[in-house]
N, C-alpha and C positions, 0 to 999 in steps of 0.2 A: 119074754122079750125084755122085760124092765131089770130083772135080774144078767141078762146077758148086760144090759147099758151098764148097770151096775158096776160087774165084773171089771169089763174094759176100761171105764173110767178110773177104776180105781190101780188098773196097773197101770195107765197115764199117768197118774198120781207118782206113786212106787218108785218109779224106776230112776226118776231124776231125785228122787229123796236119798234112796240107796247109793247114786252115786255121790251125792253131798255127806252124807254121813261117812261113805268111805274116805273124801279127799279132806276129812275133817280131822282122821283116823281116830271115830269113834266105829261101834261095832253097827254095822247098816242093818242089821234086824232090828233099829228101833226106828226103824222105817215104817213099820208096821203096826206103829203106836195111830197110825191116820186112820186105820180101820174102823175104830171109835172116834167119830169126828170131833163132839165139841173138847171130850177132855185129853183125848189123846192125839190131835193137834194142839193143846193147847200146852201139854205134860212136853211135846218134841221140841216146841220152841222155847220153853222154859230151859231143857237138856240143853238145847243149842246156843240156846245167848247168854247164859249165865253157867255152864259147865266148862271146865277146862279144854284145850282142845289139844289133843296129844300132839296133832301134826304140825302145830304151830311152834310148839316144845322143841321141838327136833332141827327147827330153824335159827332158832336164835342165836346171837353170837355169844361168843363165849367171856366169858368177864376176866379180861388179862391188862386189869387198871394197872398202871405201875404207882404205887403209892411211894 
């Protein structure tokens, strides 16, 4: 039973990581970095606040200064 609470909790976990990691457009298997709690939450938010973030890249405006 305590492995089944496990289980479930941890794709409660998951599923909203994977979609953050996708709309971040990093790759959402490091979703999976929560499986190890204390260091691999700790490694995802290290990835996510201080790693680049592709899909912000792709937003920015383009630099057409006229000098």
């Amino acid at each position: 039973m305590e492995i089944l609470l496990g289980l479930v909790s941890l794709v409660l976990v998951m599923i909203p990581l994977w979609r953050i990691m996708q709309r971040t457009g990093r790759d959402p298997w490091l979703s999976v970095l929560f499986i190890s709690p204390p260091i691999g939450t700790f490694a995802f938010f290290v990835i996510l606040a201080f790693g680049r973030w592709p899909a912000a890249a792709s937003h920015l405006p383009s630099d057409t200064s006229a000098a």
